[in-house]
Backbone atoms as SQL, in Angstrom:
CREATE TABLE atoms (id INTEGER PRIMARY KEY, chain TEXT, resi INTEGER, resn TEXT, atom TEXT, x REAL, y REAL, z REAL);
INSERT INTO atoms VALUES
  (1, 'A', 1, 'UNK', 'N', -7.200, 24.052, -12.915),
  (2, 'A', 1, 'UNK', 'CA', -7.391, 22.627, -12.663),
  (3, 'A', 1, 'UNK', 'C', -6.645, 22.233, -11.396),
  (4, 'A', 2, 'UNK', 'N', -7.351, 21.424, -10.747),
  (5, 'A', 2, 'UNK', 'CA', -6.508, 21.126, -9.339),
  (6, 'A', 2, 'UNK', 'C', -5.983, 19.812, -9.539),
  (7, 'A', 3, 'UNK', 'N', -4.640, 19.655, -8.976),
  (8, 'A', 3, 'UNK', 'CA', -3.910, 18.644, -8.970),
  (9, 'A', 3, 'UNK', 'C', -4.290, 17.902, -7.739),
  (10, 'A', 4, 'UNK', 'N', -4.323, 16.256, -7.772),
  (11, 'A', 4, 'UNK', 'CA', -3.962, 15.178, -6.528),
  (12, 'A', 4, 'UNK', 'C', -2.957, 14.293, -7.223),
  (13, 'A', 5, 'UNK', 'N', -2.573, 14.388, -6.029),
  (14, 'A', 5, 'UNK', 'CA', -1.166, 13.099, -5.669),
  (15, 'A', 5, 'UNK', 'C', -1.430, 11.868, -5.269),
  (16, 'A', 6, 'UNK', 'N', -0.601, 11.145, -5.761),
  (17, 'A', 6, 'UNK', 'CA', -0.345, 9.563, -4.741),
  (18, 'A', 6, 'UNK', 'C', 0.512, 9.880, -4.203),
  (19, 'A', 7, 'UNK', 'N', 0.890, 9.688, -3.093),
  (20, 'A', 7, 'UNK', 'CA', 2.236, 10.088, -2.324),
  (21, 'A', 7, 'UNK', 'C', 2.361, 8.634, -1.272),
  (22, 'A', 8, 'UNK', 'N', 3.465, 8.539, -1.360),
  (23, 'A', 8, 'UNK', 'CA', 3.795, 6.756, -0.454),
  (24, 'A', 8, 'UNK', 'C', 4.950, 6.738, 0.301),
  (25, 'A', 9, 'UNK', 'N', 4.708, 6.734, 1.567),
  (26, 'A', 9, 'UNK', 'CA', 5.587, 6.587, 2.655),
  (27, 'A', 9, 'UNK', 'C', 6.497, 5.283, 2.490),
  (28, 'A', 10, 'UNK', 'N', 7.714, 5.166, 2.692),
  (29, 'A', 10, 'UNK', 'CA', 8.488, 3.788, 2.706),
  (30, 'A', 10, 'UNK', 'C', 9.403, 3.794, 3.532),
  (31, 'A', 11, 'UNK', 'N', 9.386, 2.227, 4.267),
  (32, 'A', 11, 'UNK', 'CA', 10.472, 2.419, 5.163),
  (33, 'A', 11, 'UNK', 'C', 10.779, 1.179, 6.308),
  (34, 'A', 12, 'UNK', 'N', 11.181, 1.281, 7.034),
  (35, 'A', 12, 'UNK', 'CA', 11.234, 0.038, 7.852),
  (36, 'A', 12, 'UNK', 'C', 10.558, 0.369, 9.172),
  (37, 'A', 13, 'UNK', 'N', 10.173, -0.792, 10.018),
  (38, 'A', 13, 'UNK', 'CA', 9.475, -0.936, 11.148),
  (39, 'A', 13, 'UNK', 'C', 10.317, 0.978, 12.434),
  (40, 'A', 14, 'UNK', 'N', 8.842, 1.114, 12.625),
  (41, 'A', 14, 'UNK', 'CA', 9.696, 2.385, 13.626),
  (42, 'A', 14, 'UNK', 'C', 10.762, 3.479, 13.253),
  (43, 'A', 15, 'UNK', 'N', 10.182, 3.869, 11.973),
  (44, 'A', 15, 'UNK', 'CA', 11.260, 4.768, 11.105),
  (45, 'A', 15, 'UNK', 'C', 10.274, 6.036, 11.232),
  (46, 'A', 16, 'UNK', 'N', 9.104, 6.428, 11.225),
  (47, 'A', 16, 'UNK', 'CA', 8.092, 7.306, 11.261),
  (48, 'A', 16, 'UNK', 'C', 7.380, 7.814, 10.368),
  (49, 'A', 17, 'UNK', 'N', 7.526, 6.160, 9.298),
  (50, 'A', 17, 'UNK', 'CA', 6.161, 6.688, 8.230),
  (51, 'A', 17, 'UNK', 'C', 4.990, 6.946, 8.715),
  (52, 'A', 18, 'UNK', 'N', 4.331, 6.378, 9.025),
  (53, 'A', 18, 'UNK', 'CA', 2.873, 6.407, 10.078),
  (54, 'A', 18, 'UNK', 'C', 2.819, 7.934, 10.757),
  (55, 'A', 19, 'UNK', 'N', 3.802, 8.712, 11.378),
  (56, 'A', 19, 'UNK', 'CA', 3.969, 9.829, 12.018),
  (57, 'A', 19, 'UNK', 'C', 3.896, 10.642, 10.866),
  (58, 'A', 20, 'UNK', 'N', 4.520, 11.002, 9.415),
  (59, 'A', 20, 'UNK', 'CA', 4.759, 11.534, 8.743),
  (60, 'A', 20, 'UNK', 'C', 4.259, 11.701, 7.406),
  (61, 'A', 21, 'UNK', 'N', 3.820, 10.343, 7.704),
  (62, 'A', 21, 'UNK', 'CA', 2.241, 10.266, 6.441),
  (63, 'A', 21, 'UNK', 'C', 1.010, 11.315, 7.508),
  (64, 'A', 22, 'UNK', 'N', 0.755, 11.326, 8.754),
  (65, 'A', 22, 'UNK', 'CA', -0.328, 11.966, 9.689),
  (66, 'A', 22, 'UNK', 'C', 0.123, 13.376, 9.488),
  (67, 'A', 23, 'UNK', 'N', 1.233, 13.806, 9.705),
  (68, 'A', 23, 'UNK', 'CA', 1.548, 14.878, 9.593),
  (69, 'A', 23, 'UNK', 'C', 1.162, 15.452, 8.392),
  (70, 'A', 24, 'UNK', 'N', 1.896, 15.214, 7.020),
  (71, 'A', 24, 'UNK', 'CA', 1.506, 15.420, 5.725),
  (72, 'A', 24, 'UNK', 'C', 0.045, 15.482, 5.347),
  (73, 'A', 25, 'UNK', 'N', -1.053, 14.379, 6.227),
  (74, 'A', 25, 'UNK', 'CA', -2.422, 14.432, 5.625),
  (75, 'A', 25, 'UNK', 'C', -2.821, 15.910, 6.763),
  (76, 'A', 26, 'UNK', 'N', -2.384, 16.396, 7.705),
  (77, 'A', 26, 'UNK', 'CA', -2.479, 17.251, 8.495),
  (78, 'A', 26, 'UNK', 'C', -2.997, 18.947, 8.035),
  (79, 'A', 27, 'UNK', 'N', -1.580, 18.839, 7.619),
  (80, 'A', 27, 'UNK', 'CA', -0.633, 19.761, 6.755),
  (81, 'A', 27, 'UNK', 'C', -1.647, 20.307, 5.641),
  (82, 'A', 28, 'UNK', 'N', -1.698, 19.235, 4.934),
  (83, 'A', 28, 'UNK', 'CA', -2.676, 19.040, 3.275),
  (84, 'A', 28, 'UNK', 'C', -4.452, 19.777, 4.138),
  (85, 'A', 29, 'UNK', 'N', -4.632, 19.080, 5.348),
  (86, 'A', 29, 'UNK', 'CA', -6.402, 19.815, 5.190),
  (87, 'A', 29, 'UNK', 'C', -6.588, 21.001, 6.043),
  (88, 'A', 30, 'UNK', 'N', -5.567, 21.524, 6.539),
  (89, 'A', 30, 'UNK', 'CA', -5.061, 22.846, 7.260),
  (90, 'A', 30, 'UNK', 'C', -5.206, 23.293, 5.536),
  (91, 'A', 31, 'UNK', 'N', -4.424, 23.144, 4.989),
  (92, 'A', 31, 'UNK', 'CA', -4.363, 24.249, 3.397),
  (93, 'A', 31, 'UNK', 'C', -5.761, 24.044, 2.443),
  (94, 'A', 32, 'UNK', 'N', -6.674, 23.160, 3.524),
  (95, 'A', 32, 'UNK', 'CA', -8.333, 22.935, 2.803),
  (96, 'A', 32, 'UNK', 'C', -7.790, 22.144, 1.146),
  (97, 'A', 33, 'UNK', 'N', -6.889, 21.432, 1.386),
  (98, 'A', 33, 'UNK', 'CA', -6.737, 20.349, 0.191),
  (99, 'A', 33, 'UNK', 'C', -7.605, 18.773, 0.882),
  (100, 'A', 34, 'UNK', 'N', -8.249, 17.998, -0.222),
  (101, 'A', 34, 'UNK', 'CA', -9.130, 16.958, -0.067),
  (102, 'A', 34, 'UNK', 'C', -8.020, 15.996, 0.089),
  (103, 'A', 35, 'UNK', 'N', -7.703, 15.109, 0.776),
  (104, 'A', 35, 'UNK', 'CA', -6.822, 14.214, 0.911),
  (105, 'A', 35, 'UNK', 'C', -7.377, 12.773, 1.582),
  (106, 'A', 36, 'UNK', 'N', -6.660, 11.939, 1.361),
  (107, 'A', 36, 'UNK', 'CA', -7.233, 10.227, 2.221),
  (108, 'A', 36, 'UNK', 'C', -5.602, 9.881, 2.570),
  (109, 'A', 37, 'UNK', 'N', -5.567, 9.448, 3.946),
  (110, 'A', 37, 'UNK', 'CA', -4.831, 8.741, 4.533),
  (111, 'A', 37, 'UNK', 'C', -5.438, 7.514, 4.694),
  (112, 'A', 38, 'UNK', 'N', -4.157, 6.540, 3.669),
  (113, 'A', 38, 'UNK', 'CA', -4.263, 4.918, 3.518),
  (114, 'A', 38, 'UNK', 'C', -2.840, 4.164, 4.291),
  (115, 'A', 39, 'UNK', 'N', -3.359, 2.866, 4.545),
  (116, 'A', 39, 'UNK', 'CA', -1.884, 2.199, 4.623),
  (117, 'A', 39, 'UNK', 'C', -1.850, 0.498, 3.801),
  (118, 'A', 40, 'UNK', 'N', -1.104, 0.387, 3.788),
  (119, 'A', 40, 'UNK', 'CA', -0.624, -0.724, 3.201),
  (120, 'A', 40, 'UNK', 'C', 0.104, -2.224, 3.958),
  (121, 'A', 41, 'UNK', 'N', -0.033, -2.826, 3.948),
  (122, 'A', 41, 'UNK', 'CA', -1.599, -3.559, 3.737),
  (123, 'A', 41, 'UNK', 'C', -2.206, -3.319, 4.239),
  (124, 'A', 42, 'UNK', 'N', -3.602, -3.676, 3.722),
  (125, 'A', 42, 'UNK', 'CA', -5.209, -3.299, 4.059),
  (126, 'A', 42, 'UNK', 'C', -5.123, -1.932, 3.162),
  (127, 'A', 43, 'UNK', 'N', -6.398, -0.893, 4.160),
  (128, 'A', 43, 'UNK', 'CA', -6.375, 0.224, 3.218),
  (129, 'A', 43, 'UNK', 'C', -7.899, 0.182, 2.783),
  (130, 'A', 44, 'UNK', 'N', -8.947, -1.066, 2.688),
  (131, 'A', 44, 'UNK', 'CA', -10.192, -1.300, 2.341),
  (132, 'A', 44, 'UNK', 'C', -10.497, -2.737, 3.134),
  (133, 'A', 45, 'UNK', 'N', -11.616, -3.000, 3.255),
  (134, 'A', 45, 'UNK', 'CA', -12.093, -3.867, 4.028),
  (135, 'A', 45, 'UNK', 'C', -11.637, -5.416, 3.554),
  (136, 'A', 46, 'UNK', 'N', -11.797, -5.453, 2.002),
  (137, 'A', 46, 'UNK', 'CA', -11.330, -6.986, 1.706),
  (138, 'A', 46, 'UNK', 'C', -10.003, -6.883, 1.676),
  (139, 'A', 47, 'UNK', 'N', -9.055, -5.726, 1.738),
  (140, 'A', 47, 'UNK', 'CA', -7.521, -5.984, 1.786),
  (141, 'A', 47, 'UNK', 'C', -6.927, -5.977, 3.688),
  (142, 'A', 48, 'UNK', 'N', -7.983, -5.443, 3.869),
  (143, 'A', 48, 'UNK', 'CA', -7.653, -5.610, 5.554),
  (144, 'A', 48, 'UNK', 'C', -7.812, -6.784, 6.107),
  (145, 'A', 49, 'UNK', 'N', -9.173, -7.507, 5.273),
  (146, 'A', 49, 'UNK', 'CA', -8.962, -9.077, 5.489),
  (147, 'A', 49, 'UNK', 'C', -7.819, -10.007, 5.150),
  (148, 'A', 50, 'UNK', 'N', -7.325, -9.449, 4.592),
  (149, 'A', 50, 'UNK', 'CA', -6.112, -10.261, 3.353),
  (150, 'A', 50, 'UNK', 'C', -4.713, -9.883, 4.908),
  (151, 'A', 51, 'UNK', 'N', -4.738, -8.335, 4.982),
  (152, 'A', 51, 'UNK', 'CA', -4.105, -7.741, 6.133),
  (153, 'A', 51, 'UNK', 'C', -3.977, -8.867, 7.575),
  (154, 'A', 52, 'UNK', 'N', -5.243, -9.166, 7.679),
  (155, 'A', 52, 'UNK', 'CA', -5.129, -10.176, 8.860),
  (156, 'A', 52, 'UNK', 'C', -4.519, -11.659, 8.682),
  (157, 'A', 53, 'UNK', 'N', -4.999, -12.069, 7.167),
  (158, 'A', 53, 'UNK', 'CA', -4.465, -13.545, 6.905),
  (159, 'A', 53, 'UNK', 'C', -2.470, -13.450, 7.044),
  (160, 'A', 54, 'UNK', 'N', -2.076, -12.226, 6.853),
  (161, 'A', 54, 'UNK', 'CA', -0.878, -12.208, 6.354),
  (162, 'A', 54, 'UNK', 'C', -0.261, -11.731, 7.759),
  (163, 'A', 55, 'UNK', 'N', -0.775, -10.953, 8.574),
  (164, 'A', 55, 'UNK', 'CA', 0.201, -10.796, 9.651),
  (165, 'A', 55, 'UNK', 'C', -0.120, -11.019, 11.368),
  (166, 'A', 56, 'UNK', 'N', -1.052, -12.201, 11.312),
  (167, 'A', 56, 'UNK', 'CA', -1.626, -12.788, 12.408),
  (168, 'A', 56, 'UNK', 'C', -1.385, -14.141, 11.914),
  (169, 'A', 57, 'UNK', 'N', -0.901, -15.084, 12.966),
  (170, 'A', 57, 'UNK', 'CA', -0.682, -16.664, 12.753),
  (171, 'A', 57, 'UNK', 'C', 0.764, -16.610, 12.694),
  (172, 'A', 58, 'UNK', 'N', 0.785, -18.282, 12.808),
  (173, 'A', 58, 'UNK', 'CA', 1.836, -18.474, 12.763),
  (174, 'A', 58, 'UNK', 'C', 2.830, -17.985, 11.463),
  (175, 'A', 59, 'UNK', 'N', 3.637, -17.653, 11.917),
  (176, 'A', 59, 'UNK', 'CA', 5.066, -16.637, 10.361),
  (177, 'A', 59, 'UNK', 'C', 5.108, -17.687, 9.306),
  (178, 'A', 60, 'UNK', 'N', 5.450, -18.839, 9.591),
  (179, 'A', 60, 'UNK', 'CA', 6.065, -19.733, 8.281),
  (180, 'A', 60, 'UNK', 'C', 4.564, -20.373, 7.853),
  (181, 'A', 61, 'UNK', 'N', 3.450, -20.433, 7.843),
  (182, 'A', 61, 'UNK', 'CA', 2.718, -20.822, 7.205),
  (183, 'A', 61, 'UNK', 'C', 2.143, -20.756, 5.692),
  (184, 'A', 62, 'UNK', 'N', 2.782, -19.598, 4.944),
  (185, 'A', 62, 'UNK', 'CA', 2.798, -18.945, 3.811),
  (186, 'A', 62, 'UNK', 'C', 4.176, -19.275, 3.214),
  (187, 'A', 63, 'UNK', 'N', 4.336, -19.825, 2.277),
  (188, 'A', 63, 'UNK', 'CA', 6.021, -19.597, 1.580),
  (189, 'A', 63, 'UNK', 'C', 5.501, -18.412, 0.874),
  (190, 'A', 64, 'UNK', 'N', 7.193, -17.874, 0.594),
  (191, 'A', 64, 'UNK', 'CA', 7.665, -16.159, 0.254),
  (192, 'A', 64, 'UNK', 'C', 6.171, -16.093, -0.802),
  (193, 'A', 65, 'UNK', 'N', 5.851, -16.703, -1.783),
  (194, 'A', 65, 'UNK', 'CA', 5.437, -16.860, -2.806),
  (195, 'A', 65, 'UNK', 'C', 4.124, -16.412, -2.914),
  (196, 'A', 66, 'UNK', 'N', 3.405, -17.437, -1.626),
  (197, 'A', 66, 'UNK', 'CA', 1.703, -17.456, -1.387),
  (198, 'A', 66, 'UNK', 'C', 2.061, -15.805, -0.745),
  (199, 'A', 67, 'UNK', 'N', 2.813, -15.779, -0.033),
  (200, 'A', 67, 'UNK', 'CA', 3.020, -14.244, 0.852),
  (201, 'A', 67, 'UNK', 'C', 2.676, -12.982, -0.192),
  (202, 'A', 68, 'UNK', 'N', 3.770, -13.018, -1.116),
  (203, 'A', 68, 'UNK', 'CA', 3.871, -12.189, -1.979),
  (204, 'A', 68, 'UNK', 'C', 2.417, -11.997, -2.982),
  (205, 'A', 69, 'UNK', 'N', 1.914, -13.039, -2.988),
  (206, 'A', 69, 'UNK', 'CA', 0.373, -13.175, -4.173),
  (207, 'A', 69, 'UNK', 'C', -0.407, -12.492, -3.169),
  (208, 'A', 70, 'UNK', 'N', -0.632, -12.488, -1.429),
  (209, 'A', 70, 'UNK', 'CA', -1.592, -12.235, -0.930),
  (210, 'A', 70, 'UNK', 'C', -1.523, -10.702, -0.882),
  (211, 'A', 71, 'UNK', 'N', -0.552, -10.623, -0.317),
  (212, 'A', 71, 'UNK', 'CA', 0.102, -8.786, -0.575),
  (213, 'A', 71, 'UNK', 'C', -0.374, -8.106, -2.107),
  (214, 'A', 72, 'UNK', 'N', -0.125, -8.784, -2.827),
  (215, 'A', 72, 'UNK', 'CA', -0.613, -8.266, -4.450),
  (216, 'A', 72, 'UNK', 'C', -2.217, -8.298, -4.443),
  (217, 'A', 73, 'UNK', 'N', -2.830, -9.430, -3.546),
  (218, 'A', 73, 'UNK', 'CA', -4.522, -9.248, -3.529),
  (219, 'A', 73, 'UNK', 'C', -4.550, -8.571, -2.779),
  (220, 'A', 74, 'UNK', 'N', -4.503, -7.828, -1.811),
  (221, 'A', 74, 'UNK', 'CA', -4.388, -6.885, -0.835),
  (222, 'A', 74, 'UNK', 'C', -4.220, -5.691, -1.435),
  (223, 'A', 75, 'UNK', 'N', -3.629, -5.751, -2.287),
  (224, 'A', 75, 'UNK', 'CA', -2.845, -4.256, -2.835),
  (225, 'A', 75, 'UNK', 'C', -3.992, -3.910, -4.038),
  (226, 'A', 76, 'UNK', 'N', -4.611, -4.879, -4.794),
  (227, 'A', 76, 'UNK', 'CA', -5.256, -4.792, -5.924),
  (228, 'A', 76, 'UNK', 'C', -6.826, -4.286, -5.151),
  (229, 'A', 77, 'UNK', 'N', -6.939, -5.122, -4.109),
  (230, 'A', 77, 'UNK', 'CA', -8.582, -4.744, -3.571),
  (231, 'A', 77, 'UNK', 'C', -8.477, -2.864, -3.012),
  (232, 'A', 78, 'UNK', 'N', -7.584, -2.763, -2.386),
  (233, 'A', 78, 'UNK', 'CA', -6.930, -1.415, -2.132),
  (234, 'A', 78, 'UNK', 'C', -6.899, -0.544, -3.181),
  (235, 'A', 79, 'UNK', 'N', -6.649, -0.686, -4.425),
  (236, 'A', 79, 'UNK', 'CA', -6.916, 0.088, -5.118),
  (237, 'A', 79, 'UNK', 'C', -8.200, 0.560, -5.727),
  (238, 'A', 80, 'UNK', 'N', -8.513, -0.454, -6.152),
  (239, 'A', 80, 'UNK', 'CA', -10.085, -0.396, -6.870),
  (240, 'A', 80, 'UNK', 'C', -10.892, 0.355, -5.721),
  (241, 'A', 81, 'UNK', 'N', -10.935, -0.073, -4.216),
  (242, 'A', 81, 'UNK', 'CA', -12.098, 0.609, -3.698),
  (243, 'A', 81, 'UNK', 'C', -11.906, 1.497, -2.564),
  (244, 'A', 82, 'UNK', 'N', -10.364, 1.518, -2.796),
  (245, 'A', 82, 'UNK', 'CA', -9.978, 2.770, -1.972),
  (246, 'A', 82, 'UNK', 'C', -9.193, 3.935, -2.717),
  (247, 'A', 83, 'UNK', 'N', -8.216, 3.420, -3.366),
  (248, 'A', 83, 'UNK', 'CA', -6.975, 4.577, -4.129),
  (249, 'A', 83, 'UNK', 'C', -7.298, 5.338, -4.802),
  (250, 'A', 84, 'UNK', 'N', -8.124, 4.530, -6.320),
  (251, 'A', 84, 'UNK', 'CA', -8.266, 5.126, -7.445),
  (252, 'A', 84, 'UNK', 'C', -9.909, 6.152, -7.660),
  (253, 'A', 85, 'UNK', 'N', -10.841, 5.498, -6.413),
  (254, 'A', 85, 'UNK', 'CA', -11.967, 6.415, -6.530),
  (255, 'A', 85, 'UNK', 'C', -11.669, 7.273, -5.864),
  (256, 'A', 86, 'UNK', 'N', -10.522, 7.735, -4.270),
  (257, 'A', 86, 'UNK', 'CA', -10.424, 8.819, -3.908),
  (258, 'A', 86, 'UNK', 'C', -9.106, 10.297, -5.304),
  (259, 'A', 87, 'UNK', 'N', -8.526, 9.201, -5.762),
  (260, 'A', 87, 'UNK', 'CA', -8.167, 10.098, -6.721),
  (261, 'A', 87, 'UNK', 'C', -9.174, 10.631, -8.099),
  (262, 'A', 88, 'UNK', 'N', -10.134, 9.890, -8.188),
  (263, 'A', 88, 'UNK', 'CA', -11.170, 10.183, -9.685),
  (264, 'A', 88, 'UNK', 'C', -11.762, 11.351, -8.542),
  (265, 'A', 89, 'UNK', 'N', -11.991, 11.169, -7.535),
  (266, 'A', 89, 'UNK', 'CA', -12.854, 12.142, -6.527),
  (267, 'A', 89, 'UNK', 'C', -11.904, 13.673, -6.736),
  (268, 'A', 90, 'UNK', 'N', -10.115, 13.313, -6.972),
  (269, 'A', 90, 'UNK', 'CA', -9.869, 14.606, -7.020),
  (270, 'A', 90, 'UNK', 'C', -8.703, 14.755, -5.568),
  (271, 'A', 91, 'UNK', 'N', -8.980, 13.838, -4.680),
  (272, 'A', 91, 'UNK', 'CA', -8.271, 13.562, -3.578),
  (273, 'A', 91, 'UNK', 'C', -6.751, 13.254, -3.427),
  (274, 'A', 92, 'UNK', 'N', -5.873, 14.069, -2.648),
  (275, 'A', 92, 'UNK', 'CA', -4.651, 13.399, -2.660),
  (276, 'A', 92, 'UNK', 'C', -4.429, 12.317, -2.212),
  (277, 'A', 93, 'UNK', 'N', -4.185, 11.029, -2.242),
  (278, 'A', 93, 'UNK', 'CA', -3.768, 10.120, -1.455),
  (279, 'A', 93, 'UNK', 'C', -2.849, 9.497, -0.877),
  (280, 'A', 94, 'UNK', 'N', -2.457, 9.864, 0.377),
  (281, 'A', 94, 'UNK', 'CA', -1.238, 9.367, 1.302),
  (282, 'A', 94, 'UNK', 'C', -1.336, 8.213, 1.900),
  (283, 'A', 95, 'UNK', 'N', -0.234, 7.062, 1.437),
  (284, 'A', 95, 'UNK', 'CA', -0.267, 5.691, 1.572),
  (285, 'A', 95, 'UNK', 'C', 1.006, 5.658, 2.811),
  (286, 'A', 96, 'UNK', 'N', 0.552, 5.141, 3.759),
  (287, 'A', 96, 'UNK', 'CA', 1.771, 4.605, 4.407),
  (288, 'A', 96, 'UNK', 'C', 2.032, 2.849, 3.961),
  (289, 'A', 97, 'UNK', 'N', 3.090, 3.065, 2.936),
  (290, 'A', 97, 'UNK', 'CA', 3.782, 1.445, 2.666),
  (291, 'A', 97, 'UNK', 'C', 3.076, 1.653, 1.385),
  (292, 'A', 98, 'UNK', 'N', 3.604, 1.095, 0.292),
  (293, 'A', 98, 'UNK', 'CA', 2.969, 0.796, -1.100),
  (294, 'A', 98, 'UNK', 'C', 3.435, -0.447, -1.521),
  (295, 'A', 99, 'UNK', 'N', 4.187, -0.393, -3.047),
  (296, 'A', 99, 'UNK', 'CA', 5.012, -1.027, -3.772),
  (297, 'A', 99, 'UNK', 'C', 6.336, -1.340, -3.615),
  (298, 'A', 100, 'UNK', 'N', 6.808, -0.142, -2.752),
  (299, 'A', 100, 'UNK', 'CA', 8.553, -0.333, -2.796),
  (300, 'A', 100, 'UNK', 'C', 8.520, -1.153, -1.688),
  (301, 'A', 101, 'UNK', 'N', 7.572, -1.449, -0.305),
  (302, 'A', 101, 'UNK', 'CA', 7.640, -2.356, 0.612),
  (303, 'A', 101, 'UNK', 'C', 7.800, -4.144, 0.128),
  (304, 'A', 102, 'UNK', 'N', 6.724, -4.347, -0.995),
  (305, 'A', 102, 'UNK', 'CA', 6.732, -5.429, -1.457),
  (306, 'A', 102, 'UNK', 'C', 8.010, -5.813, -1.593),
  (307, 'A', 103, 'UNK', 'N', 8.906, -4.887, -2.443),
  (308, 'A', 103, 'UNK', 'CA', 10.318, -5.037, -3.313),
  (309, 'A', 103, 'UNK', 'C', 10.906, -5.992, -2.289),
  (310, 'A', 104, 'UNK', 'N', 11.216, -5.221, -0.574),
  (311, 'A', 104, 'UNK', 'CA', 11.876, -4.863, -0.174),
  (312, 'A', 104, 'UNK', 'C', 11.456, -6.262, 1.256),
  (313, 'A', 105, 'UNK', 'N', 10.414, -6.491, 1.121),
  (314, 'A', 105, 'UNK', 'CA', 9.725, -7.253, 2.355),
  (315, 'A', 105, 'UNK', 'C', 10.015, -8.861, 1.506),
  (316, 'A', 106, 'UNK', 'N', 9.118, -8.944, 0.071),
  (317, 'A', 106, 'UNK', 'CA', 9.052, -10.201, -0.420),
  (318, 'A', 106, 'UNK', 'C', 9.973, -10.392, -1.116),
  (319, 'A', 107, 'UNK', 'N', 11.062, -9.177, -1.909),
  (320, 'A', 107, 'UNK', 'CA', 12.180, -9.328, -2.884),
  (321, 'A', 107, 'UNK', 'C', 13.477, -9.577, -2.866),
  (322, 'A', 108, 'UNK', 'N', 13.804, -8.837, -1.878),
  (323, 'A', 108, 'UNK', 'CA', 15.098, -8.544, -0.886),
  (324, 'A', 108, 'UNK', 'C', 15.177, -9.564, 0.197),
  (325, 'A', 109, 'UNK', 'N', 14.187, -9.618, 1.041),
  (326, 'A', 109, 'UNK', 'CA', 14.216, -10.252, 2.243),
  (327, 'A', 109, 'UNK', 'C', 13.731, -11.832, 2.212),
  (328, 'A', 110, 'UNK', 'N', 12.780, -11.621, 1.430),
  (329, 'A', 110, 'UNK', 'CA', 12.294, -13.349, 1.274),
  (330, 'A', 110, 'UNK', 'C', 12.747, -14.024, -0.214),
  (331, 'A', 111, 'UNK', 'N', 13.476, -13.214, -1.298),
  (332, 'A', 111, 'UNK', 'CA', 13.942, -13.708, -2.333),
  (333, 'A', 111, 'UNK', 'C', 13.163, -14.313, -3.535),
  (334, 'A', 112, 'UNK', 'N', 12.068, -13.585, -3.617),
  (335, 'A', 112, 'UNK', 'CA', 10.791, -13.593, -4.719),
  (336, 'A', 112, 'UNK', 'C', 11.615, -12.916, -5.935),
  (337, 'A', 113, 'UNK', 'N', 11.817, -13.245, -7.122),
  (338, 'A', 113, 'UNK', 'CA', 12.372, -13.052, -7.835),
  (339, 'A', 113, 'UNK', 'C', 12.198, -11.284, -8.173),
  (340, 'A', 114, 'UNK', 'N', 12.585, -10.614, -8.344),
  (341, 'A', 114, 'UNK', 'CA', 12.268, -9.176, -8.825),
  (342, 'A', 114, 'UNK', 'C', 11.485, -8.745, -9.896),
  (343, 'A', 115, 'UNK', 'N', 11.675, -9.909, -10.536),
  (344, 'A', 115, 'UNK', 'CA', 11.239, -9.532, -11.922),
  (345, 'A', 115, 'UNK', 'C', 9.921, -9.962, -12.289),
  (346, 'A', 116, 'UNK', 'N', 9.163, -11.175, -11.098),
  (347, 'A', 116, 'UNK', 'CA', 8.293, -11.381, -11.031),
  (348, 'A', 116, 'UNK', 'C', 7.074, -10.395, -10.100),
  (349, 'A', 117, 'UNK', 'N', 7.732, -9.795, -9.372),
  (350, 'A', 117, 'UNK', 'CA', 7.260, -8.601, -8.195),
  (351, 'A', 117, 'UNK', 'C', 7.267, -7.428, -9.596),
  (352, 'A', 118, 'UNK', 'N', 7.810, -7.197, -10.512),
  (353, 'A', 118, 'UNK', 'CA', 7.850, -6.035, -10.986),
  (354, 'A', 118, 'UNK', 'C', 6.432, -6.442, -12.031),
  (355, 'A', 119, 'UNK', 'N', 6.228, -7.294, -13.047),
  (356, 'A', 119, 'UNK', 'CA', 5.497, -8.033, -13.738),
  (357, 'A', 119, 'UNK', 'C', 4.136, -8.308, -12.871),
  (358, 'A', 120, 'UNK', 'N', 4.050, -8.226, -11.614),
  (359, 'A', 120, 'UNK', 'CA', 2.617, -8.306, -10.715),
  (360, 'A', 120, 'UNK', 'C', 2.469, -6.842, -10.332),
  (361, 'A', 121, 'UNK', 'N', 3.221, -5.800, -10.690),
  (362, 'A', 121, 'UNK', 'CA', 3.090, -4.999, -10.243),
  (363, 'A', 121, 'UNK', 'C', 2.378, -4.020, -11.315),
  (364, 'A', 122, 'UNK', 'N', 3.229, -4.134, -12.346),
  (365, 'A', 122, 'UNK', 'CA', 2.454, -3.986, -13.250),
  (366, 'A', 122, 'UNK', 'C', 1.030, -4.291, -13.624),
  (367, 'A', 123, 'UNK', 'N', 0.972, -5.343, -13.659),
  (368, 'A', 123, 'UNK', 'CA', -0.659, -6.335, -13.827),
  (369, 'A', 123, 'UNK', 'C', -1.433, -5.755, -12.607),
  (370, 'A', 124, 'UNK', 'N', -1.214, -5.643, -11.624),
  (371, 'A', 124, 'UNK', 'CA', -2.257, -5.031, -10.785),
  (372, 'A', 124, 'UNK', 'C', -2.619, -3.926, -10.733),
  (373, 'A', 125, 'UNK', 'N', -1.556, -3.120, -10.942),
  (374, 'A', 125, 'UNK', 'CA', -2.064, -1.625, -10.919),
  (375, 'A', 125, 'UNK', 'C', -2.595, -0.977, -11.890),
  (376, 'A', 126, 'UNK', 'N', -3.017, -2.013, -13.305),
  (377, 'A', 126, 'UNK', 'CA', -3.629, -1.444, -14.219),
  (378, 'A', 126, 'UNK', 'C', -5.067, -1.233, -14.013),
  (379, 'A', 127, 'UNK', 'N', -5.773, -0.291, -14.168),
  (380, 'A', 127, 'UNK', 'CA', -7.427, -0.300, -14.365),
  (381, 'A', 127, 'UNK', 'C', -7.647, -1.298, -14.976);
């Protein structure tokens, strides 16, 4: 039986997830393993839309809140029609940015409660 992964790059601006998620999906189809390189946000066409509402325009137009819900619709459209059919396919999937970005972007930095980020996190990533 062949195994696939989710595997998720995390990190801050210019650290070399993006370099090292490329490398890794590299790596993976040199060894003729099926793999998808994703990123976060976006990742599928209606989360790339969501992608543009959230990091084009003016910064303060969103409180932490609306921010954090759009990122979670972003993240949910991303799954359904990108994540979970390249893994039913059998595919590894390498995400640059996932879940721990949210924590860390809307939790840490903008002060969205944790426990509410953990509770959406849950709820979305269920089938």
């Amino acid at each position: 039986m062949k195994q696939n992964f989710f595997i998720t790059f995390e990190g801050g601006e210019g650290t070399g997830k993006s370099t090292q998620a490329r490398l890794l999906a590299d790596f993976l189809e040199k060894k003729r393993a099926s793999c998808l390189l994703t990123r976060e946000p976006g990742g599928s066409p209606g989360a790339e839309e969501i992608r543009n509402l959230v990091v084009k325009g003016e910064v303060s137009r969103w409180d932490v809140m609306t921010e954090a819900l759009l990122m979670f619709a972003a993240r949910r459209d991303h799954l359904v029609h990108t994540i979970w059919p390249a893994l039913n396919e059998g595919k590894t999937v390498i995400c640059d940015r996932f879940a721990d970005s949210t924590m860390a972007y809307q939790g840490a930095a903008d002060t969205v409660c944790s426990e509410i980020l953990h509770t959406l996190t849950d709820m979305f990533a269920t089938p």
